[in-house]
One Martini backbone bead per residue (centre of mass of N, CA, C, O) as a GRO file, in nm:
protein
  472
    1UNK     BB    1   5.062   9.872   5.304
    2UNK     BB    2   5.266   9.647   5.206
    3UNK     BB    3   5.007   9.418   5.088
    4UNK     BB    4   4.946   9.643   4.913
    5UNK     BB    5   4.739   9.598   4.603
    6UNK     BB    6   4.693   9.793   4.261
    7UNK     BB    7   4.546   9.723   3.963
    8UNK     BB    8   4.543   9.842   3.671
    9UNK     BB    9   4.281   9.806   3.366
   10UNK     BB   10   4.349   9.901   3.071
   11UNK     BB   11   4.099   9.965   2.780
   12UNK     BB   12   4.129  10.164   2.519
   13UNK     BB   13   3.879  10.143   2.311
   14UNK     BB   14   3.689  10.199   2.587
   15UNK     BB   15   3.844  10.418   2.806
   16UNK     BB   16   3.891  10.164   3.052
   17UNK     BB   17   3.878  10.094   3.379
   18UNK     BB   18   4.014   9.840   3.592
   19UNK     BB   19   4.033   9.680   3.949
   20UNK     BB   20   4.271   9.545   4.126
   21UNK     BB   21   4.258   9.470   4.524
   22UNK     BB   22   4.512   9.348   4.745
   23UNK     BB   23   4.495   9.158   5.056
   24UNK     BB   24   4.601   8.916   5.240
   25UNK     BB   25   4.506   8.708   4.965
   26UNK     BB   26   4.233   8.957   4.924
   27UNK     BB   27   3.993   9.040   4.673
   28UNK     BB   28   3.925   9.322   4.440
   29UNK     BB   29   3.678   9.390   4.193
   30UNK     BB   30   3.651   9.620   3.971
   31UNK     BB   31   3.485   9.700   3.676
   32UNK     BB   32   3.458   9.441   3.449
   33UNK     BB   33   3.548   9.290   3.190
   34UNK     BB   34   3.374   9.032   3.029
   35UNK     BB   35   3.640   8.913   3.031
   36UNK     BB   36   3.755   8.752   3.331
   37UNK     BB   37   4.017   8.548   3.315
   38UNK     BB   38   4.238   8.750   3.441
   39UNK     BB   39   4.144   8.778   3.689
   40UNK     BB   40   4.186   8.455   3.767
   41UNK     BB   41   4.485   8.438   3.669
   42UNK     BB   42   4.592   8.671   3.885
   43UNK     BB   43   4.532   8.544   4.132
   44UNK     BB   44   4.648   8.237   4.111
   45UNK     BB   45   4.949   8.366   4.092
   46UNK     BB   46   4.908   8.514   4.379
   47UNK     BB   47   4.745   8.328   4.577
   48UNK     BB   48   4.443   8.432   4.563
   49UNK     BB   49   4.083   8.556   4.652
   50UNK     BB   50   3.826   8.637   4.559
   51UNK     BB   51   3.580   8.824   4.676
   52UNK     BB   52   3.471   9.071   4.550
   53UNK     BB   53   3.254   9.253   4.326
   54UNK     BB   54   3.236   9.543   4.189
   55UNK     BB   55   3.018   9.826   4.184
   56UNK     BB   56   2.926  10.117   4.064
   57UNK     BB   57   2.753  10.065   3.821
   58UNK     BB   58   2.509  10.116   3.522
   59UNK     BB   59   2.659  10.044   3.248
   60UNK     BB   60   2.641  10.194   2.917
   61UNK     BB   61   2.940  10.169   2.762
   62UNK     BB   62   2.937   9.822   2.883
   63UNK     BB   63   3.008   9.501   2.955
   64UNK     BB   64   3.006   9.340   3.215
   65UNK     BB   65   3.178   9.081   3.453
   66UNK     BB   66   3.015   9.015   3.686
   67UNK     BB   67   2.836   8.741   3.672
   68UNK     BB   68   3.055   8.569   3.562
   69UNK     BB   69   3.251   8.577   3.824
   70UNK     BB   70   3.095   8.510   4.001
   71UNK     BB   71   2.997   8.236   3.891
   72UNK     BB   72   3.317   8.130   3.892
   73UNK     BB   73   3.370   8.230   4.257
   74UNK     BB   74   3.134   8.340   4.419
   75UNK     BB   75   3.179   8.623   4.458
   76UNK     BB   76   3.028   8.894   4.554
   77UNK     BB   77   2.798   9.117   4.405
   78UNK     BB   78   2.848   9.486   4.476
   79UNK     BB   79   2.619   9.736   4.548
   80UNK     BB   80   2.467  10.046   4.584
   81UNK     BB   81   2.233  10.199   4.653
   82UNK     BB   82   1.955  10.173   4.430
   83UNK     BB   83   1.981   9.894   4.320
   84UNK     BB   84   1.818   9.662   4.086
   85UNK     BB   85   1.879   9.376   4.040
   86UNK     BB   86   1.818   9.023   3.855
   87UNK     BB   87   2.046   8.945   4.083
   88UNK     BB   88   2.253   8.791   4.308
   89UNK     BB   89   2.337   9.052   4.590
   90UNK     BB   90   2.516   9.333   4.745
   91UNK     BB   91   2.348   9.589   4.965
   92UNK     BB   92   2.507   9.853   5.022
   93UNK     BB   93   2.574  10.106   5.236
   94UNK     BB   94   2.641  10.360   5.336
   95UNK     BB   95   2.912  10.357   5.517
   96UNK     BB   96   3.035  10.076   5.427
   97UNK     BB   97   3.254   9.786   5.550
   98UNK     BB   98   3.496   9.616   5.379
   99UNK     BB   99   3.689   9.322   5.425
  100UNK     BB  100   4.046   9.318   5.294
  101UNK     BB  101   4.189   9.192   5.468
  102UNK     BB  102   4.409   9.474   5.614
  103UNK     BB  103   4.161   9.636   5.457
  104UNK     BB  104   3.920   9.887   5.387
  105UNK     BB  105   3.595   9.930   5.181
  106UNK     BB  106   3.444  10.207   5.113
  107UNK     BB  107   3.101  10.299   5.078
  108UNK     BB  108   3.024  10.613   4.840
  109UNK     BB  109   2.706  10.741   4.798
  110UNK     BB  110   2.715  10.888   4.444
  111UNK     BB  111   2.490  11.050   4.323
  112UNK     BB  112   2.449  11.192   3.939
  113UNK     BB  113   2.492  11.008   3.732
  114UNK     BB  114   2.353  10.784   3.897
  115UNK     BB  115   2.128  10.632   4.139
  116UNK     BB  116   2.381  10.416   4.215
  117UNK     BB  117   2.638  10.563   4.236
  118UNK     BB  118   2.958  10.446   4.342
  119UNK     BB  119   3.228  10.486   4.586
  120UNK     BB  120   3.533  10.319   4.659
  121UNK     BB  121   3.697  10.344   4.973
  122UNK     BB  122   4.049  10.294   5.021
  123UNK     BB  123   4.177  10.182   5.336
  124UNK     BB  124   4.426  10.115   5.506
  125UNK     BB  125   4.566   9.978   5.780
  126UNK     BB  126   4.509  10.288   5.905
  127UNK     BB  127   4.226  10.390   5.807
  128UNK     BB  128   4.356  10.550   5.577
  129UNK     BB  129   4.258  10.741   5.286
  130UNK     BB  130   4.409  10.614   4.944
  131UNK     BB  131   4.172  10.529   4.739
  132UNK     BB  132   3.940  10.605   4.446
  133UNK     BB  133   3.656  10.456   4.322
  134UNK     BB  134   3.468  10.635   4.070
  135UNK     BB  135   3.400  10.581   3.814
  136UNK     BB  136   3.146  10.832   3.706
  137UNK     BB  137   3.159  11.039   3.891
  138UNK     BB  138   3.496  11.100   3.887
  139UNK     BB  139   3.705  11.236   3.667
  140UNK     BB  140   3.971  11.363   3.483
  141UNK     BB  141   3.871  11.679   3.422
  142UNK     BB  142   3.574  11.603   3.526
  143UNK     BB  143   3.236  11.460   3.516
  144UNK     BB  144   2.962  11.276   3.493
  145UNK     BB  145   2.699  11.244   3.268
  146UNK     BB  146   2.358  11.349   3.392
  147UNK     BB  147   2.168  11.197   3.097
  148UNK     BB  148   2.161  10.839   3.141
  149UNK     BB  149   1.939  10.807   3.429
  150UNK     BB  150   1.647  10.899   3.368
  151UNK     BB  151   1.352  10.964   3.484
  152UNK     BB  152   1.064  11.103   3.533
  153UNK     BB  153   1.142  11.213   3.827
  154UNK     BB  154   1.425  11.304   3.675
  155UNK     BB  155   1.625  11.546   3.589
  156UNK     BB  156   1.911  11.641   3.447
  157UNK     BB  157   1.926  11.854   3.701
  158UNK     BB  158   1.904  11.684   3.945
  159UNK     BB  159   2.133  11.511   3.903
  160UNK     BB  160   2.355  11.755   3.895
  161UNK     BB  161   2.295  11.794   4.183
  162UNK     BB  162   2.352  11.526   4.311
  163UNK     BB  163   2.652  11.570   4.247
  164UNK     BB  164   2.740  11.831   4.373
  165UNK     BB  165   2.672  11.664   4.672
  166UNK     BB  166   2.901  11.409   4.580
  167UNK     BB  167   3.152  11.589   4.569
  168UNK     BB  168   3.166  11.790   4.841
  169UNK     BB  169   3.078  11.559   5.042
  170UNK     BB  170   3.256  11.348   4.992
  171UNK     BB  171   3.541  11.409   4.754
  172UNK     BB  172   3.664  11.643   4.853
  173UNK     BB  173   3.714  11.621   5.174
  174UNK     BB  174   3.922  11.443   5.118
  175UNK     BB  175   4.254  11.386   5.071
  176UNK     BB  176   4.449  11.510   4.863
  177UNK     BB  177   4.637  11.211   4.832
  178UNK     BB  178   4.412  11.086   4.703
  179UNK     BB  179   4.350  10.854   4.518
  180UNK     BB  180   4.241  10.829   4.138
  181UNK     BB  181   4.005  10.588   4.004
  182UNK     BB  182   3.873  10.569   3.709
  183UNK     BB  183   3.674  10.438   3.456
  184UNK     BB  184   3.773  10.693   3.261
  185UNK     BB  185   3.898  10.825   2.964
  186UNK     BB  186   4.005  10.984   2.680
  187UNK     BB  187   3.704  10.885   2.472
  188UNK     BB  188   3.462  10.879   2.614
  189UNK     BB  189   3.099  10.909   2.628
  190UNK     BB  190   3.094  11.038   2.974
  191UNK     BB  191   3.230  11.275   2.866
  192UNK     BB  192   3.448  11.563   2.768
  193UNK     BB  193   3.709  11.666   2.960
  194UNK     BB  194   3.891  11.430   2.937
  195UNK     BB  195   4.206  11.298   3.041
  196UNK     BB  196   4.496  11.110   2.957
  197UNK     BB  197   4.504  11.059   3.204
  198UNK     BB  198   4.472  10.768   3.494
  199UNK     BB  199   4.600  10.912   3.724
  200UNK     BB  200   4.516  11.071   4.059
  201UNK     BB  201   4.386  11.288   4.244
  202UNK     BB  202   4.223  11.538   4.481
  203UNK     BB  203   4.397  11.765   4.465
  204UNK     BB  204   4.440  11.813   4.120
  205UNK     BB  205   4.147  11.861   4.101
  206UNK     BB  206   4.089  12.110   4.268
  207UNK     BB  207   4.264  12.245   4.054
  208UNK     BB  208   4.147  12.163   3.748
  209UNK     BB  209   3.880  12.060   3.764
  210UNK     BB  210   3.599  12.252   3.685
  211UNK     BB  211   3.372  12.103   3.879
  212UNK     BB  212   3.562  12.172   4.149
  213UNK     BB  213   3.546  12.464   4.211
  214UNK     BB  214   3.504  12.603   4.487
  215UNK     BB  215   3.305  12.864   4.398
  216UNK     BB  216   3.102  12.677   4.325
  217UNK     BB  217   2.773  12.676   4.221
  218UNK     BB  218   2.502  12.505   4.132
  219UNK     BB  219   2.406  12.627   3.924
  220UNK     BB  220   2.694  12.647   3.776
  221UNK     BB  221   2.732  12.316   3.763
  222UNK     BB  222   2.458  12.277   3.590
  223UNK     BB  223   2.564  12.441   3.356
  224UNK     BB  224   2.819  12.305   3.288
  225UNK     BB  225   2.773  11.984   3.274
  226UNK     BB  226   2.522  12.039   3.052
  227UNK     BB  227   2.712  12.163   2.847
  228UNK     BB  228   2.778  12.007   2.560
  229UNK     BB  229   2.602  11.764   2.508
  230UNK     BB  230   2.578  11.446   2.335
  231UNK     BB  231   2.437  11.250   2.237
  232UNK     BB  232   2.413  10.928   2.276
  233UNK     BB  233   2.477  10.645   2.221
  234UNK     BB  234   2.197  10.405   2.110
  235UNK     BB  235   2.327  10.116   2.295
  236UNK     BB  236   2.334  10.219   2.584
  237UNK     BB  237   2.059  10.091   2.742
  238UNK     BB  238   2.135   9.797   2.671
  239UNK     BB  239   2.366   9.775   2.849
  240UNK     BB  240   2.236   9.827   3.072
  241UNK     BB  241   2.022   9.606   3.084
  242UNK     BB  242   2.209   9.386   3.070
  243UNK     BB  243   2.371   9.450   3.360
  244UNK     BB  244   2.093   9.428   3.505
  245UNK     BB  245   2.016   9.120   3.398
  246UNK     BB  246   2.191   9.000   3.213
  247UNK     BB  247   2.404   8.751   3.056
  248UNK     BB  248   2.624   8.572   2.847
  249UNK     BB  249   2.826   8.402   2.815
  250UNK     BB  250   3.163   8.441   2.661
  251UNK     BB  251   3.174   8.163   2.566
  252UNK     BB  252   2.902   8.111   2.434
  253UNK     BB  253   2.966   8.365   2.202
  254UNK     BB  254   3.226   8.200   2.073
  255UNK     BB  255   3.122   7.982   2.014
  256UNK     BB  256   2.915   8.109   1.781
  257UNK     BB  257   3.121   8.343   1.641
  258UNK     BB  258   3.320   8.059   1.548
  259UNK     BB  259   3.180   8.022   1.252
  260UNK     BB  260   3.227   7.843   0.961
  261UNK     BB  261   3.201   7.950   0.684
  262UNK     BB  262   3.092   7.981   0.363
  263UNK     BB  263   3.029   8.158   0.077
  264UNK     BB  264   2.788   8.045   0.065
  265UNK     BB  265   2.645   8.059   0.323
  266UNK     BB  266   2.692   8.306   0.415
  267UNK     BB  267   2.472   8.443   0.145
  268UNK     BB  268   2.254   8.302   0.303
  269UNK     BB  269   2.267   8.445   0.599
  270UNK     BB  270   2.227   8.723   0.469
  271UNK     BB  271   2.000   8.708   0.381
  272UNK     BB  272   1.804   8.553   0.553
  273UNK     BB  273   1.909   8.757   0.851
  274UNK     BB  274   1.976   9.072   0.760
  275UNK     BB  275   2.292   9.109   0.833
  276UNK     BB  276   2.587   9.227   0.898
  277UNK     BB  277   2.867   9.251   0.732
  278UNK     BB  278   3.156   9.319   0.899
  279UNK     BB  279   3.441   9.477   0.810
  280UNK     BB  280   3.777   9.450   0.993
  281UNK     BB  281   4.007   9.543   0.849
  282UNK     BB  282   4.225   9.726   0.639
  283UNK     BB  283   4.192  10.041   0.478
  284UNK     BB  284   4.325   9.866   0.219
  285UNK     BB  285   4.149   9.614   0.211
  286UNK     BB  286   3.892   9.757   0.141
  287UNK     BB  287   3.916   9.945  -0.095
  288UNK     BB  288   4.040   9.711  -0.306
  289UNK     BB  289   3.813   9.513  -0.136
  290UNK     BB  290   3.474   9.395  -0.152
  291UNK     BB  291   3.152   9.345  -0.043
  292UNK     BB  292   2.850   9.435  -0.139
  293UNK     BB  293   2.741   9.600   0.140
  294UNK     BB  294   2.915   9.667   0.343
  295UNK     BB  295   3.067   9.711   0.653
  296UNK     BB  296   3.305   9.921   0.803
  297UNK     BB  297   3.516   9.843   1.108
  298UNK     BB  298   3.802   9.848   1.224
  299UNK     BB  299   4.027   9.671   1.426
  300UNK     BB  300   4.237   9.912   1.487
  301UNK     BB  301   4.051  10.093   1.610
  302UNK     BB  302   3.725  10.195   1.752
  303UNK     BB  303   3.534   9.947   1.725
  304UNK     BB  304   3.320   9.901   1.994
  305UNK     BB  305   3.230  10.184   1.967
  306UNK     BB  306   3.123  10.194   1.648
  307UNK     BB  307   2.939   9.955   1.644
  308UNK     BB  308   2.732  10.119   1.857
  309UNK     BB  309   2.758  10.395   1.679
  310UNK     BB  310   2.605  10.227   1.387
  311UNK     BB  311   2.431  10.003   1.475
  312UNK     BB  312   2.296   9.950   1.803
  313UNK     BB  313   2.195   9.729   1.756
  314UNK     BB  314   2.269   9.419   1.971
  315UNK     BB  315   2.069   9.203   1.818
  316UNK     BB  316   2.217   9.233   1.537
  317UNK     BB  317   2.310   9.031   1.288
  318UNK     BB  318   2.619   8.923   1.270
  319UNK     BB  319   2.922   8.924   0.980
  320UNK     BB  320   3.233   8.798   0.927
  321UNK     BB  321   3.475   9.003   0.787
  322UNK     BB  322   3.813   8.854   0.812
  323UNK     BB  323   4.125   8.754   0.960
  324UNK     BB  324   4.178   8.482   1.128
  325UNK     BB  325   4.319   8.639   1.372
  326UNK     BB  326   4.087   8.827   1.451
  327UNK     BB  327   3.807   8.688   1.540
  328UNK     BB  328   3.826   8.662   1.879
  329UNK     BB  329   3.903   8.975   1.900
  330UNK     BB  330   3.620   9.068   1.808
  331UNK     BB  331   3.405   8.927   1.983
  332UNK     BB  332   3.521   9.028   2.234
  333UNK     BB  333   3.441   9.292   2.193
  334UNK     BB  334   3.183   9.315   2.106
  335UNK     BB  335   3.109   9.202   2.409
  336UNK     BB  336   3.112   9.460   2.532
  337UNK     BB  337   2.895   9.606   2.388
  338UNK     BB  338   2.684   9.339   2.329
  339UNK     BB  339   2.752   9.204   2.090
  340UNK     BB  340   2.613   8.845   2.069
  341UNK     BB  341   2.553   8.818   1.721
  342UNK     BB  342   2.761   8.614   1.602
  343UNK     BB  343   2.700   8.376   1.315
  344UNK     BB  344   2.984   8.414   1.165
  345UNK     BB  345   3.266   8.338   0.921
  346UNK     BB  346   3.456   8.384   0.625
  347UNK     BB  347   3.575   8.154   0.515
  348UNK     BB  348   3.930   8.272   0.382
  349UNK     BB  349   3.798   8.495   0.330
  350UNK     BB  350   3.820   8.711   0.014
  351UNK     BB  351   3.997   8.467  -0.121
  352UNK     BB  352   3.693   8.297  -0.157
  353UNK     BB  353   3.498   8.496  -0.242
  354UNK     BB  354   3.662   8.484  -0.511
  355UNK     BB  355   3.697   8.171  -0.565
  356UNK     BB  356   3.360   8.141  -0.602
  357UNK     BB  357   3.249   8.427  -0.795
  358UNK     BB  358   3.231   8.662  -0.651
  359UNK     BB  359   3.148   8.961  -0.579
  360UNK     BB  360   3.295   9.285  -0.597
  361UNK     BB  361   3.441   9.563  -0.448
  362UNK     BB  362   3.504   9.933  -0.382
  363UNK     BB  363   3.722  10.290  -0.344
  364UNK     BB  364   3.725  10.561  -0.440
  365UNK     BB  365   3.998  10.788  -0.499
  366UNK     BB  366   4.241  11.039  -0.333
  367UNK     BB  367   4.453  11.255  -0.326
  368UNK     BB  368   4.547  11.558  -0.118
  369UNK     BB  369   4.699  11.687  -0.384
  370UNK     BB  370   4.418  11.633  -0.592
  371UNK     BB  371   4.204  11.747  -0.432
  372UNK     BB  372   4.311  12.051  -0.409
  373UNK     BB  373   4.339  12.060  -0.753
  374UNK     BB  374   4.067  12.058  -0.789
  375UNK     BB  375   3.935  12.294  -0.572
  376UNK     BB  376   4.118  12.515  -0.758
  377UNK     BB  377   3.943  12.454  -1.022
  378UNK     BB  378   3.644  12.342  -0.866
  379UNK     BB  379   3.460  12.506  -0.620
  380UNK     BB  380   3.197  12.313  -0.655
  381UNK     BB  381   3.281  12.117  -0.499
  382UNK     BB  382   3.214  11.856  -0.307
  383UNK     BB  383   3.227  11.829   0.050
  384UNK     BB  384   3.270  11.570   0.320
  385UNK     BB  385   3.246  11.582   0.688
  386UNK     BB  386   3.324  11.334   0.946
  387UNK     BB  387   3.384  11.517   1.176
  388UNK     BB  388   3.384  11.656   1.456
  389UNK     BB  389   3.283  11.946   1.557
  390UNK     BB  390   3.578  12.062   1.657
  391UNK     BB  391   3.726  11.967   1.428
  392UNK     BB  392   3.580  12.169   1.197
  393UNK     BB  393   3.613  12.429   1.343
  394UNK     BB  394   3.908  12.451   1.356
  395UNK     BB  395   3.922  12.286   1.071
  396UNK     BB  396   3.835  12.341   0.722
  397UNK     BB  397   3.703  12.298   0.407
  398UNK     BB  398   3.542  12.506   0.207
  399UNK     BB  399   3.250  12.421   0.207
  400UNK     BB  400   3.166  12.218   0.325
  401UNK     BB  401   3.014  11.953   0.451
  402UNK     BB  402   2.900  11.872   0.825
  403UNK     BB  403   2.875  11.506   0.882
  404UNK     BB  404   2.896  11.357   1.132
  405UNK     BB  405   2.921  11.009   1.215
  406UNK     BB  406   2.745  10.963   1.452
  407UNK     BB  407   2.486  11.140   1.254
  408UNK     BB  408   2.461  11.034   0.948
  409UNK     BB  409   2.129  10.990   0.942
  410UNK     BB  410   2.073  11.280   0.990
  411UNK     BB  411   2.219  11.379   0.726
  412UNK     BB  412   2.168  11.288   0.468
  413UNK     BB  413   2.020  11.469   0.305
  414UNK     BB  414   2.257  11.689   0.261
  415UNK     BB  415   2.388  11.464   0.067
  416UNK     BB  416   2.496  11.365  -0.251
  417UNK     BB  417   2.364  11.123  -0.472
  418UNK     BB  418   2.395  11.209  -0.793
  419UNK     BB  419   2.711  11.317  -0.702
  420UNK     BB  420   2.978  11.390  -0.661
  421UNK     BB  421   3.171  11.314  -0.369
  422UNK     BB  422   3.391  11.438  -0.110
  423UNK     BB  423   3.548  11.230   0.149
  424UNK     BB  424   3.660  11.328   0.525
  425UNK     BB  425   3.864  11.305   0.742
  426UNK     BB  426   4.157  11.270   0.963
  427UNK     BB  427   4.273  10.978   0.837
  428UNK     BB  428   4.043  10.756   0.710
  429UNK     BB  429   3.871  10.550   0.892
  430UNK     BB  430   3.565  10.712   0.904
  431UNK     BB  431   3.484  10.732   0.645
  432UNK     BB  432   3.512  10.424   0.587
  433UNK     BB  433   3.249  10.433   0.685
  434UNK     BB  434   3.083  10.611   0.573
  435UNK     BB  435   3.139  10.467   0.283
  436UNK     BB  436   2.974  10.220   0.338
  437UNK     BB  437   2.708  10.314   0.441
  438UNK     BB  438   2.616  10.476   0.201
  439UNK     BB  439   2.629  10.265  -0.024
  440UNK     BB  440   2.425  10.064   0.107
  441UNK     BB  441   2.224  10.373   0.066
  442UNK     BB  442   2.264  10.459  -0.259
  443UNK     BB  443   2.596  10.607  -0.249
  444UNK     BB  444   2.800  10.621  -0.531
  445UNK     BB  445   2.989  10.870  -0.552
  446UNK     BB  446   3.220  10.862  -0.396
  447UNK     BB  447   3.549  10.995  -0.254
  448UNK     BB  448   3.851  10.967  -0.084
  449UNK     BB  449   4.056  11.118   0.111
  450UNK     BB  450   4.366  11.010   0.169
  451UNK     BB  451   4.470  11.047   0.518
  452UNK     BB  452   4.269  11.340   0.547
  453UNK     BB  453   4.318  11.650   0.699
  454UNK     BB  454   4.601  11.581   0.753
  455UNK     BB  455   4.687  11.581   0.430
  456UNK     BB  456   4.534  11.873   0.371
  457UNK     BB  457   4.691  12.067   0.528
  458UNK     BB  458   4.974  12.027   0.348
  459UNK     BB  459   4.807  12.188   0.128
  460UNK     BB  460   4.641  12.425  -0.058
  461UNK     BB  461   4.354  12.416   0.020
  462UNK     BB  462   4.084  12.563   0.127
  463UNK     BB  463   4.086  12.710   0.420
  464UNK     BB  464   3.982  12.785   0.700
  465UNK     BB  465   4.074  12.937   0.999
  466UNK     BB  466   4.216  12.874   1.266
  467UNK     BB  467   4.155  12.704   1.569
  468UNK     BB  468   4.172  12.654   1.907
  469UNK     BB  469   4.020  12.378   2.052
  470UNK     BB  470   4.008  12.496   2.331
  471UNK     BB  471   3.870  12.775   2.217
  472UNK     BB  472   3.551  12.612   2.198
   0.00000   0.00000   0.00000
């Protein structure tokens, strides 16, 4: 036990874990994130060599960094039973042992996030079970959503069973003391009611995860497990294919998406091949100042989520409005869920755009106090509220309309087009998220209300009822 070494690598904005595990000079890296670079720089720190890529599954809300590993590396690329990836691989068999230093990884296949999901069960010098790491089999508090590998000839059900033999039969089995090292964690949209903890055991999973529950019948677990799913972000597909078929080196990315663009040429390239422009700013600088129909996704917020569930296509050309420093950790974020595509940025920023005589655009505000005092003057004020269902359900402005971020393309119809109104999230990100979409497609009214429902809160604007998110 004493040369073994586990270290997670947690990327918050994706919240998803990464995993370096080292014996007696020999690594395996545990589902590595696009750009690799790191995972071979803490090798060669510690004088170690990678031996395997191991792959828990076809990630569908990133793109992983096995291909490029492999291939800096030489270490083969492992998945369990039922991969059939584009790329040369070892199919592990269930039950196979890999020999890694002093200890030694056993693939546990556990099909029903997807059929070829597998966990990696890290048994110790003494052969004893020390922690598995378990991809979307199992979370913190939940357990993977089983309606993202569907075939024809299995239903979200099907899946749903096969996940319940395989939490039961596989990972509940282990010792209570085994940790738990999941793939993702609180925000991910691959589970629903994921822990804010990153580390856990299977003692306290069995103690508090709903879908371990001891006396849980079949049924009553498959009605659990999928019950409140909602669609997924429409660009998981894309990711998934990604994954299985291979994808361009992250050093080629780079080197496309910092060609350096004249606000001619942007205009140019923006006009040429109808790309987003999106603007990556901060919600102060683009309220005060933008190009007129760009996309705001700001790099501060959850970006490469939500770049991911607004554009859609990972294929479509995008232009960066960004600040000089962000522009290479834009590109590296986007290639993470996919997005490759990325034609370069505009030199000199907004600044150049404004002295070579270009349109610039604005974002109409109010403030939460001045907001409060329309609605109790004018109670016909439309207000529409872009916060997820729970957050709206919990507390929200009377009458408002619902138009949640995620679905707002199937909602503009709700939405008034030829009069004011007031748009909300939680705090102002998400808000001008919708406020630059809504634009975009002719919707020209918009007021934002600066702060969101945070600061609405504390007015005495008209609000429902609270109710605790916990009992929704």
């Amino acid at each position: 036990m004493n040369d073994m070494e586990v270290k997670q690598i947690y990327t918050g904005c994706l919240a998803q874990g990464a995993y370096y595990i080292e014996s007696n000079g020999e690594v395996a890296i545990v589902d590595p994130l696009r750009e690799v670079q790191p995972y071979i720089d803490l090798a060669n720190e510690r004088g170690a060599t990678i031996k395997y890529v191991l792959e828990t599954h076809f990630h569908a809300d990133f793109v992983s960094g096995h291909v490029t590993l492999a291939e800096k590396t030489g270490a083969p690329i492992v998945f369990g039973p039922n991969a059939a990836p584009g790329f040369e691989f070892h199919s592990a068999k269930d039950g196979e042992r890999l020999k890694l230093g002093n200890v030694e990884i056993e693939v546990l296949h556990t099909p029903g996030h997807t059929m070829e999901s597998t966990t990696f069960l890290l048994r110790d010098e003494e052969g004893n079970p020390h922690a598995i790491f378990s991809g979307d089999t199992l979370f913190l508090g939940d357990v993977g959503r089983p309606d993202l590998a569907q075939k024809s000839d299995l239903t979200i059900e099907d899946l749903a069973s096969h996940l319940y033999d395989s939490l039961r039969n596989k990972l509940m089995t282990l010792p209570d003391d085994t940790v738990v090292y999941p793939g993702h964690g609180a925000g991910s949209a691959c589970g629903k009611n994921m822990s804010k903890e990153t580390v856990g055991s299977i003692g306290d999973q069995k103690a508090t995860n709903y879908a371990l529950r001891a006396d849980m019948t079949r049924e009553e677990f498959i009605k659990e497990v999928t019950d409140g799913l909602l669609p997924p972000p429409g660009y998981f597909p894309m990711n998934v294919a990604m994954n299985k078929q291979g994808y361009d080196s992250i050093d080629d990315v780079i080197t496309r998406g910092t060609q350096e663009l004249s606000p001619e040429a942007f205009d140019a390239a923006a006009n040429e091949t109808e790309a987003v422009v999106l603007d990556i700013r901060s919600t102060d600088e683009f309220i005060a100042r933008h190009i007129p129909r760009s996309t705001f996704i700001g790099l501060a917020g959850g970006f490469a989520p939500w770049v991911g569930a607004m554009i859609v296509d990972v294929k479509h050309p995008i232009l960066l409005v960004a600040n000089e420093d962000q522009i290479e950790e834009a590109i590296t974020r986007l290639s993470r869920v996919g997005f490759d595509n990325v034609l370069g940025y505009l030199k000199g920023g907004l600044e150049a755009w404004v002295a070579a005589g270009k349109e610039t655009d604005c974002i109409q505000t109010v403030d939460a106090e001045a907001f409060a005092s329309v609605l109790n003057t004018t109670p016909e004020a439309k207000v529409v509220d872009v916060r997820k269902d729970g957050e709206y359900l919990s507390e929200h402005v009377e009458g408002a309309i619902h138009a949640s971020l995620e679905f707002l393309g199937s909602n503009m119809d709700r939405i008034p087009k030829d009069e004011p109104f007031y748009l909300h999230c939680a705090g102002g990100y998400r808000s001008l998220i919708a406020h630059s979409m809504l634009k975009a497609r002719g919707y020209h009214n918009a007021i934002d209300v600066l702060g969101g429902f945070k600061a609405i809160a504390e007015t005495d604007a008209p609000k429902s009822d609270y109710v605790c998110p916990s009992t929704l």
